[in-house]
NUDO-771889 format. One record per residue (C-alpha): x, y, z; residue number from 1. Coordinates in Angstrom, 3 decimals. Example, Ala and Ser with C-alpha at 12.3 -4.5 7.8 and 13.67 -1.06 7.14 Angstrom:
2
12.300,-4.500,7.800,1
13.670,-1.060,7.140,2
***
This chain:
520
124.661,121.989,79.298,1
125.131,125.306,78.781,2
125.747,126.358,75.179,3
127.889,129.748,75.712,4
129.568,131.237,78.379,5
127.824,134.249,77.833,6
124.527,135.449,76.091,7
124.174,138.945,76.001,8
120.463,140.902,75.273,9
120.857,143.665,72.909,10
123.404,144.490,70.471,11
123.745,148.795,71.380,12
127.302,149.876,72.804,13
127.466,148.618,75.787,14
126.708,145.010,74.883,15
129.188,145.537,71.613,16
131.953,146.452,74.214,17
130.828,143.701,76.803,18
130.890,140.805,73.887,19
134.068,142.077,72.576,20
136.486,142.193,75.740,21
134.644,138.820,76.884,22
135.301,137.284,73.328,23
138.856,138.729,73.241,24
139.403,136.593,76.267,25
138.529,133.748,74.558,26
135.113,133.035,75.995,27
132.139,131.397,73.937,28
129.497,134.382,73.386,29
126.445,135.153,71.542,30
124.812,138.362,71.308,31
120.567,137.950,70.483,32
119.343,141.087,68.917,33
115.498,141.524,68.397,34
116.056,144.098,65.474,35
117.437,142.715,62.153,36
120.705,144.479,62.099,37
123.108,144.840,65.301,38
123.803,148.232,66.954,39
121.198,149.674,68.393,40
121.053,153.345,68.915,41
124.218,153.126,66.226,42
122.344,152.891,62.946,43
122.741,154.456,59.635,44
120.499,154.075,56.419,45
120.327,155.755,53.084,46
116.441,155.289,52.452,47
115.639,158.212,55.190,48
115.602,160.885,52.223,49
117.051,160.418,48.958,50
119.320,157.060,47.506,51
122.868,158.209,48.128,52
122.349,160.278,51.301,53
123.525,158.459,54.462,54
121.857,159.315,57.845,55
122.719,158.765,61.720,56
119.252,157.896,62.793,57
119.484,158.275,66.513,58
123.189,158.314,67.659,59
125.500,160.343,66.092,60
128.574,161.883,67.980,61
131.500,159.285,70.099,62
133.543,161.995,71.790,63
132.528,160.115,75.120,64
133.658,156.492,73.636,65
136.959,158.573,72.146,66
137.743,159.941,76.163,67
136.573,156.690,77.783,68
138.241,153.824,78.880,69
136.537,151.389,76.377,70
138.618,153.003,73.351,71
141.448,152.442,75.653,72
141.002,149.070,75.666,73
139.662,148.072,72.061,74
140.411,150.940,69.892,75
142.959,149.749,68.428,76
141.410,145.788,67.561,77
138.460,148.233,66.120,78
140.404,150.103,63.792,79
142.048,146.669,62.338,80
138.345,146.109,61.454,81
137.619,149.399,60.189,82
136.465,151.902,62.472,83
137.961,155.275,61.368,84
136.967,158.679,63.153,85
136.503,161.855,61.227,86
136.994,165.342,62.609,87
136.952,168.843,62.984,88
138.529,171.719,64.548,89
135.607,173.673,65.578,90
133.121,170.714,67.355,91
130.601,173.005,68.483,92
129.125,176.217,68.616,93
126.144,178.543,69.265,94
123.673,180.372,67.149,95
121.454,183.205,68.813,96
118.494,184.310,67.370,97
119.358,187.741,67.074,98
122.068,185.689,64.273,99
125.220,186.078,66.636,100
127.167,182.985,66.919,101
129.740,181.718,69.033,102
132.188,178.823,67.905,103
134.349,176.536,70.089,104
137.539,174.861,69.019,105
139.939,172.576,69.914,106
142.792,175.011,70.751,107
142.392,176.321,74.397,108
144.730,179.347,73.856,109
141.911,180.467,71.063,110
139.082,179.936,72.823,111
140.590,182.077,76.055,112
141.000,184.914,73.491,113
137.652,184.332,71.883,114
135.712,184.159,75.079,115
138.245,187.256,76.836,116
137.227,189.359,73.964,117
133.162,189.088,75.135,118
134.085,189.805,78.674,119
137.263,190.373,80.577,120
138.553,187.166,82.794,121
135.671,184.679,80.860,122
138.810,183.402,79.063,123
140.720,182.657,81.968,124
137.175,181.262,83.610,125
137.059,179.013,80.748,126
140.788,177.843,81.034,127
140.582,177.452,84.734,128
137.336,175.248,84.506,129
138.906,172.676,81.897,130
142.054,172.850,83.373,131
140.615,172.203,86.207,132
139.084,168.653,85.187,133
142.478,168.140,83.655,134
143.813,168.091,86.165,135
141.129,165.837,88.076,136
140.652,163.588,84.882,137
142.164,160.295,86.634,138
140.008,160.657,89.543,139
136.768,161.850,87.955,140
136.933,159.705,84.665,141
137.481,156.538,87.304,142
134.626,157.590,89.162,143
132.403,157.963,86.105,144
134.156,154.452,84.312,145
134.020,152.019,87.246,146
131.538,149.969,89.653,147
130.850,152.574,91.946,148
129.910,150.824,94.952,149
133.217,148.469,94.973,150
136.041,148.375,96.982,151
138.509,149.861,94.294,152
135.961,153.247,94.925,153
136.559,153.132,98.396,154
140.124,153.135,97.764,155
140.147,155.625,95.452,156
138.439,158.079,98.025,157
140.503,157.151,100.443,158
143.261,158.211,98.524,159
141.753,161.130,97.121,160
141.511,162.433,101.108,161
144.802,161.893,101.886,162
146.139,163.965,99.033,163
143.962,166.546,99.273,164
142.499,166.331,102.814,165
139.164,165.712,104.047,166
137.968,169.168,103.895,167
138.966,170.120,100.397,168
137.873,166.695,99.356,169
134.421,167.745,100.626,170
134.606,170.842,99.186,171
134.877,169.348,95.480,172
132.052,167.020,96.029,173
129.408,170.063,96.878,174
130.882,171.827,94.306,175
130.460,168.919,91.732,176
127.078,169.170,92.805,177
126.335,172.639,91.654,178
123.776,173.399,88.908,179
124.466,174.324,85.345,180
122.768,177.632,85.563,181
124.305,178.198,88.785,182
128.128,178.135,87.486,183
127.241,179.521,84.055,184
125.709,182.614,85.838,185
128.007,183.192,88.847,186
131.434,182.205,86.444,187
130.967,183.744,83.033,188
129.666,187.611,82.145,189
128.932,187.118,78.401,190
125.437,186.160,77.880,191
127.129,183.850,74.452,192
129.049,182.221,76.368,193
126.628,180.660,79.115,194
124.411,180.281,75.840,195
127.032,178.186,74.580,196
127.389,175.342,77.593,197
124.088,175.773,78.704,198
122.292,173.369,76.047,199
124.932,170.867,76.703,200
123.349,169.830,79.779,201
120.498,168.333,77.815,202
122.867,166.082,76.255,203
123.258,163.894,79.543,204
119.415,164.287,80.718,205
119.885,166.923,82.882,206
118.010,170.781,82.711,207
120.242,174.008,83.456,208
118.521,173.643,86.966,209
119.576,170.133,87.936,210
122.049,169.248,90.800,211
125.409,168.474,89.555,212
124.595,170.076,85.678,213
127.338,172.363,86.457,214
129.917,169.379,86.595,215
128.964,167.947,83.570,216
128.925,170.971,81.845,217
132.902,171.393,82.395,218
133.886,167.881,82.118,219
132.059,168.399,78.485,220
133.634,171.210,77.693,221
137.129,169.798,78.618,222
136.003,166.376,76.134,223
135.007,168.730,73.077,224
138.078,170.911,73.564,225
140.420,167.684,74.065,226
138.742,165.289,71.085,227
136.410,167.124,69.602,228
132.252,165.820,68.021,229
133.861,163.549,66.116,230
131.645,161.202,63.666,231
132.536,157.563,62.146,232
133.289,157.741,58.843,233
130.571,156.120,56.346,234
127.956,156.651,60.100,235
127.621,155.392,63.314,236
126.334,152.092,61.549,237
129.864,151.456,60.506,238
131.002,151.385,64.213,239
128.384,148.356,64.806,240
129.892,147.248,61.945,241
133.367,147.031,63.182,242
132.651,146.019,66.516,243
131.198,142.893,64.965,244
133.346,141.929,62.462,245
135.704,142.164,65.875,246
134.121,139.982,67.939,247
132.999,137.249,65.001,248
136.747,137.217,64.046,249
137.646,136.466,68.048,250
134.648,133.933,67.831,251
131.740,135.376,68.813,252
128.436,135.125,67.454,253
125.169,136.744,66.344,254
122.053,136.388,66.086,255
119.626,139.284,64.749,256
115.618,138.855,64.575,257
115.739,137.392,67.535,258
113.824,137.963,70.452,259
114.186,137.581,74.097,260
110.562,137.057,75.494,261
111.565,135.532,79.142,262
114.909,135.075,81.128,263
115.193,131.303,82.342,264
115.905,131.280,86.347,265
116.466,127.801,88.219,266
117.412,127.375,91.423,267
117.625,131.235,91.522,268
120.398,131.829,89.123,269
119.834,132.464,85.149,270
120.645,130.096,82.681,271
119.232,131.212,79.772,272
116.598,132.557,77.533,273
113.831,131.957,75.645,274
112.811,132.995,72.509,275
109.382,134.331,71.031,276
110.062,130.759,68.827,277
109.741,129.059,72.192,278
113.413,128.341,71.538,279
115.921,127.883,74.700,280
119.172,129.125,74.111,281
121.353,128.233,77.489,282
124.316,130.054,78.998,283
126.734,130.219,82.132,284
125.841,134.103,82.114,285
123.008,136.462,80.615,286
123.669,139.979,80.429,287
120.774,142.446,79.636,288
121.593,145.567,77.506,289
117.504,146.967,78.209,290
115.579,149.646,80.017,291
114.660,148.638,83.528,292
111.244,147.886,82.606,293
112.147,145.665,79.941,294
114.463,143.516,82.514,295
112.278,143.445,85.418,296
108.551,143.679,83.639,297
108.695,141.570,80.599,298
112.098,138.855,80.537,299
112.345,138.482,84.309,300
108.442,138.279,84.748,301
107.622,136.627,88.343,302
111.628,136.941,89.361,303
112.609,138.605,91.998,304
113.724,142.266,91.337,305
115.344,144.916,93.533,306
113.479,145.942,96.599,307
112.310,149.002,95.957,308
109.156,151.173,96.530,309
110.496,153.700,93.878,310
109.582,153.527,90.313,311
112.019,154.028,87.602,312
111.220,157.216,85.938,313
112.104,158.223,82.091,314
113.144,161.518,81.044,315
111.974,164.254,78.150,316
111.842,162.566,74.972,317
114.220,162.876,71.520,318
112.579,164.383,68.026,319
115.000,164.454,65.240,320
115.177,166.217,61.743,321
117.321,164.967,58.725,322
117.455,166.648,55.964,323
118.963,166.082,52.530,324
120.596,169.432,50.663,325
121.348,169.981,47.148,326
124.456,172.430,47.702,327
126.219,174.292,50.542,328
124.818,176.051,53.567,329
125.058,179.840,53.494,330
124.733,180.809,57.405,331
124.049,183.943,58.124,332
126.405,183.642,61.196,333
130.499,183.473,59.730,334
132.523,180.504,60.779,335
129.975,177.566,61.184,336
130.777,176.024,57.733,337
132.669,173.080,59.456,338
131.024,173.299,63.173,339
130.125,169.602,63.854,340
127.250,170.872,65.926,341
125.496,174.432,66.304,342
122.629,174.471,69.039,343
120.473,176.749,68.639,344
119.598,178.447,71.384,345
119.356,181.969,73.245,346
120.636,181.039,76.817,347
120.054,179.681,79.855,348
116.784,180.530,80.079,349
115.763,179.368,76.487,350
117.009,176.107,76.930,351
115.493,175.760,80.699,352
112.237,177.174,79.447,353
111.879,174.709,76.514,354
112.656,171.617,79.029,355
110.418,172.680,81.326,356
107.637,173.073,78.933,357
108.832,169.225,77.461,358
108.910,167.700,81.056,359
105.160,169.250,81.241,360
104.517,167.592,78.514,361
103.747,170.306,76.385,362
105.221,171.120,72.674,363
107.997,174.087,73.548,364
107.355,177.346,71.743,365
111.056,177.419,70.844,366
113.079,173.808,71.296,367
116.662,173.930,71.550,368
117.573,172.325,68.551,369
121.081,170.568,67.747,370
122.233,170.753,64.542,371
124.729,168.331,62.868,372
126.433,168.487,59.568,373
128.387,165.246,59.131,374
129.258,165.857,55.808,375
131.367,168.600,56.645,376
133.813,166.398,58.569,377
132.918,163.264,56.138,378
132.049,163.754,53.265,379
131.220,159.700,52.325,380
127.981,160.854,53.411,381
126.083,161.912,50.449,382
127.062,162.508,47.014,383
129.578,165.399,46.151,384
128.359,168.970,46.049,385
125.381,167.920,48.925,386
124.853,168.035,51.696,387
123.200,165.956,54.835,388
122.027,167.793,58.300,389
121.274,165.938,61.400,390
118.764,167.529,63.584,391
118.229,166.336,67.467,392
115.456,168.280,69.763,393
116.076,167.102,73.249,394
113.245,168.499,74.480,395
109.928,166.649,73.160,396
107.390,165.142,75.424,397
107.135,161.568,75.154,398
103.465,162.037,76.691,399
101.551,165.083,75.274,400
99.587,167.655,76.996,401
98.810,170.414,75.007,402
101.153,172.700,72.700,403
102.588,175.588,74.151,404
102.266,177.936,71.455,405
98.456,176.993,71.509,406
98.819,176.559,67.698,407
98.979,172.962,66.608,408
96.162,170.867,67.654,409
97.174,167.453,70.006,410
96.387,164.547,70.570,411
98.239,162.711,74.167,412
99.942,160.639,71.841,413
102.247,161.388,68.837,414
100.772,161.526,65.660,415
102.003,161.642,61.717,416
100.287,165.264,61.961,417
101.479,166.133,65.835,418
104.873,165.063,63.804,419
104.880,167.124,61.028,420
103.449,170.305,62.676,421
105.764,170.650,65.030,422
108.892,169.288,62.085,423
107.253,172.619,60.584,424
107.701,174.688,63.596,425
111.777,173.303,63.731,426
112.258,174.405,60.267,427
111.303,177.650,60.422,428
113.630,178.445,63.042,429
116.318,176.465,61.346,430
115.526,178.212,57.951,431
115.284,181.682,60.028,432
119.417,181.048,59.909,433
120.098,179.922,56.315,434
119.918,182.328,53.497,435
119.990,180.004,50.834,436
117.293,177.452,52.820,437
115.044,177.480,49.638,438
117.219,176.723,47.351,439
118.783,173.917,48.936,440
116.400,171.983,50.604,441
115.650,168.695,49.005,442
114.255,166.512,51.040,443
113.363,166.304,54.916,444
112.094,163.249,57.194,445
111.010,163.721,60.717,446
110.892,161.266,64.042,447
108.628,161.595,67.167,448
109.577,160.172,69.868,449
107.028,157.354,69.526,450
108.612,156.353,66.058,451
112.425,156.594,67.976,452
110.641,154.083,70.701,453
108.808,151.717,67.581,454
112.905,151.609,66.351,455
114.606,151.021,69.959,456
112.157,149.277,72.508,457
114.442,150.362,75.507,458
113.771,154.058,74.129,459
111.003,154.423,76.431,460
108.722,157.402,74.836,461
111.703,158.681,73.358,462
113.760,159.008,76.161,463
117.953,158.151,74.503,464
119.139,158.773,78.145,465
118.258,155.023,79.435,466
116.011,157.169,82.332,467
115.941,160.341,83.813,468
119.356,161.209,84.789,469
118.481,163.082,88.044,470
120.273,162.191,91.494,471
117.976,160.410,92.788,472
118.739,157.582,89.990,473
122.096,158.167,88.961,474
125.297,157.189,90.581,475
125.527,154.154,93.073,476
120.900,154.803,92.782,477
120.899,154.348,88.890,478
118.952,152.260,87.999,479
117.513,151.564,91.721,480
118.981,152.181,94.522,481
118.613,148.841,95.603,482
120.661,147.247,93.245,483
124.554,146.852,93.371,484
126.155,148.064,90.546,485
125.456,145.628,87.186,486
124.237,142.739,89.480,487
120.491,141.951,90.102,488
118.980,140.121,92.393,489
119.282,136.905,90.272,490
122.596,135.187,90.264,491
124.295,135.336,86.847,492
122.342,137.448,85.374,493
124.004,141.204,84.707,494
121.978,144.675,83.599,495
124.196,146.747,81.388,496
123.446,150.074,79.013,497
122.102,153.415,79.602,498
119.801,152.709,82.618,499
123.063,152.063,84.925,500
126.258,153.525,85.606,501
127.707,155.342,84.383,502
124.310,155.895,82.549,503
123.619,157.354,78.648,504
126.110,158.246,75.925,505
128.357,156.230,73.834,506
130.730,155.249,76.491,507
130.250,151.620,76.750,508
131.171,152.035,80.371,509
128.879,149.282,81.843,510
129.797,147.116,79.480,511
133.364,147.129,79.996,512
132.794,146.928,83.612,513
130.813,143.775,83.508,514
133.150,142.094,81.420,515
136.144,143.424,83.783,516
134.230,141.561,86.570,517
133.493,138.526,84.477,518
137.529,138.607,84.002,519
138.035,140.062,80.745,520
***
C-alpha cells in the first residue's frame, strides 16, 4: 500500500510550490531532501563570515516568483506563515569602468527621462519595449507559466491568431526570437544603456548573442520596473522556511538527510523510492525536483528514459563573493546607495567577451560581476552600522582550461588556490569602485563552482540554470525534446525544477504545473 499520495525529490522551489498546492488540496505528501535543511538553492547562514552577518548563499532575488503565477496562487497562505518581501525603488543599475553609472527604478516616467537625457528617443525606446510586454503579459506570462505542449497552448495560439492575424502573429514570434545584442544595438544609442540590459541576459543562461536574448531582456526589464529585486526579509532561507511551516500546517511532511539512491518502477509505473538506508518509502506519485542526469543516470538507473540521441548539456558555471563590511559603502558613482543590484560591466561586448571566454572554459580577464547589497533593503541582515554584499559571477567555467589573463596558474578542476586567485582578481575590480574599500572590508568568503555543486548536487559544475538555456533545450525541447512536458517515460513519475519548463529562476513554474495536472 502506498504510504502518500505523493513523494516529491528535492526540497528547492519548485518542489516547495508542488508540495504546497498538492497539500492544500488535501493530499498525503512527503518531501525527501538529501541535504539537512529544506530549500535548496534558497539557503541562508550566518557562519559564511562573521556571527551576526546573514548571507544568501546561492539564490538571492524573487522578482520572477513576485510576477509569476505561483505567488498568485500561494502568496497569500505564505505570508500567514511569514514570508515578508523587502524592497527598493532603484532594483538595478550599471557601473562602467570609466566610474559612470546608470540606475533603473521603478517609475517608468523617470526612467524615460533618465534614458532620453543619454540619447534622444532611448526613453521612448525604453517605454515602448515594456509597454510593449504589458501589453502582451497575459499571453507571454501563459506561455512561459504553463505545459507548453497541451491543448490549453494550442488554444491560446489559436486565439492569439485570430486577434491579431496570422501574419502579425508570425511576426512577434521571429521577433521574440531576436538576440540581445541585436535589439540593444539596433534600439538604443547610449552605449549605458545597452550596458545596462545587456548583463541581464546572463541571468536566464543566455549570452548577448543567443536567439531569443532580446525577449528576455524586455520581459526583464518590464519585471524589475513593475516589482522590483526584491529580497525576503531575514534571506531567502526564510522563504523555505515559510513554505514549510505551510505545507506541515496543511499536513505535509518532511524528511531532510535523506537520500534518494533509486526510483522503484513495477509494472512500468513508479511507486516509490529507496533510500541509501535501503529503506522503501511507497507512493501513488514521485515527482523529481533534479538535473536530468540525476533522474535518468542515478534514481531511474536501467528505466527507460526519453528517446533521444542528444545529450543534455550544462551551461557556464556560478562563482560568488560575500563579503562582510564594517560601515557604509562610499561609491564613487552617486545614487547606488540603495541599488539592490549594480553589474558591473562595460557593455555588450564586455559581458559577451567574458561568457565566451567562460563557455571556453577559460578564467575571463574581466567577469561581469553582480553585486547585491541586501542590507540596504533589509537591514535584519547584519548588525546595525554594517554591512553585507552579495557577489554572483555568471561567467565561471565549471571545467577549466587555462586563465585568460595568463596570470593565475590552473589546474582543469577548481581548486582552494584557482578559488582564491581569481576571488582576488573580483575584488580588485570591485574595490576599483569603492573609496572607502579598505576601511571597510572585514571579512570575505569565496565559492567555485565545484563548492556551489558539493552544496546542490543538481548544480552540475556550477551551472544555477538547471542546463544550458539555449533553443535547442528550452521550450517544448527542455529538458529533451523527447519528453512531454513534466511527464517521463515512466508512468507516475513527474520531472520538475530548473531543467524543464519554464526552466531556471525562482518561479516555481513546473511545480505549480504538475500539481495543476495532478488536480491541485
Amino acid at each position: 500500500m502506498a504510504a502518500f499520495d505523493h513523494l516529491i525529490i528535492g526540497s528547492g522551489i519548485n518542489a516547495l510550490v508542488a508540495a504546497a498546492m498538492l497539500s492544500r488540496k488535501g493530499d498525503s505528501v512527503l518531501v525527501i531532501e538529501r541535504e539537512n535543511r529544506v530549500g535548496g538553492c534558497m539557503y541562508t547562514s550566518d557562519d559564511v563570515t562573521l556571527p551576526g552577518f546573514h548571507h544568501d548563499v546561492m539564490a538571492a532575488t524573487f522578482v520572477l516568483f513576485l510576477t509569476g503565477p505561483a505567488h498568485e496562487a500561494l502568496g497569500a497562505d505564505l505570508a500567514e506563515h511569514g514570508l515578508e518581501f523587502c524592497h527598493t525603488a532603484h532594483p538595478t543599475a550599471v557601473l562602467r569602468p570609466n566610474g559612470s553609472a546608470l540606475v533603473l527604478s521603478t517609475d517608468r516616467a523617470a526612467n524615460v527621462t533618465a534614458f532620453d537625457k543619454l540619447s534622444a528617443g532611448d526613453g521612448d525606446q525604453h517605454a515602448a519595449d515594456v509597454g510593449a510586454v504589458e501589453a502582451d503579459a497575459p499571453f507571454l506570462f501563459a506561455l512561459l507559466g504553463q505545459p507548453l505542449w497541451s491543448r490549453q497552448t494550442i488554444t491560446l495560439l489559436a486565439k492569439q491568431a485570430w486577434k491579431r492575424g496570422l501574419g502579425p502573429l508570425k511576426t512577434w514570434f521571429g521577433e521574440a526570437m531576436e538576440p540581445a545584442r541585436g535589439r540593444l544595438e539596433t534600439r538604443y544609442a547610449a552605449p549605458e544603456i545597452q550596458a545596462l540590459w545587456a548583463p541581464w541576459v546572463l541571468h536566464v543562461g543566455l549570452t548577448p548573442e543567443a536567439t531569443y536574448g532580446g525577449q528576455m531582456a524586455r520581459v526583464i526589464a518590464f519585471a524589475l520596473e513593475a516589482a522590483g529585486a526584491p529580497v525576503v526579509k531575514g534571506g531567502a532561507g526564510q522563504a523555505a522556511a515559510a513554505f514549510q511551516s505551510l505545507i506541515e500546517a496543511n499536513g505535509g511532511t518532511f524528511r531532510t538527510g535523506v537520500e534518494a539512491t533509486r526510483i522503484i518502477v513495477e509494472n512500468g509505473k513508479a511507486i516509490g523510492v529507496e533510500t541509501s538506508e535501503a529503506e522503501r518509502i511507497l507512493a501513488k506519485n514521485v515527482i523529481a525536483s533534479t538535473a536530468p542526469g540525476q533522474l535518468y543516470d542515478r534514481l531511474l538507473g536501467d528505466q527507460p528514459r526519453p528517446q533521444t540521441a542528444k545529450k543534455f548539456r550544462h551551461g557556464r558555471g556560478n562563482f560568488q563573493l560575500h563579503y562582510a563590511l564594517d560601515g557604509p559603502i562610499e561609491w564613487n558613482a552617486e545614487g547606488l546607495e540603495d541599488v539592490a543590484l549594480i553589474h558591473l560591466a562595460d557593455g555588450i561586448d564586455s559581458v559577451s567577451k567574458s561568457c565566451n571566454e567562460a563557455e571556453r572554459g577559460m578564467l575571463p580577464v574581466r567577469p561581469t560581476i553582480c553585486v547585491g547589497q541586501p542590507h540596504r533593503l533589509d537591514p535584519t541582515r547584519c548588525p546595525e552600522g554594517k554591512g553585507v554584499l552579495w557577489l554572483q559571477i555568471p561567467d565561471a567555467p565549471g571545467v577549466i582550461k587555462g586563465d585568460a589573463a595568463g596570470e593565475i596558474e590552473t589546474e582543469t578542476t577548481w581548486t582552494d588556490t584557482m578559488r582564491e586567485a581569481f576571488a582576488d582578481r573580483i575584488e580588485a575590480i570591485l574595490a576599483s569602485h569603492i573609496r572607502n574599500w579598505e576601511q571597510i572590508k572585514l571579512k570575505r568568503r569565496a565559492y567555485s563552482p565545484a563548492d556551489l555543486e558539493r552544496m546542490n548536487v543538481n548544480l552540475v559544475g556550477g551551472d544555477p540554470y538547471g542546463g544550458a538555456c539555449t533553443l535547442d533545450q528550452f521550450f517544448v525541447w527542455r529538458p529533451y525534446a523527447a519528453q512531454t512536458n513534466n511527464s517521463t517515460p515512466v508512468a507516475n513519475l513527474y520531472h520538475i525544477g530548473a531543467s524543464t519548463h519554464p526552466g531556471p529562476g525562482l518561479g516555481g513554474g513546473s511545480g505549480l504545473n504538475v500539481a495543476k495536472g495532478l488536480g491541485a
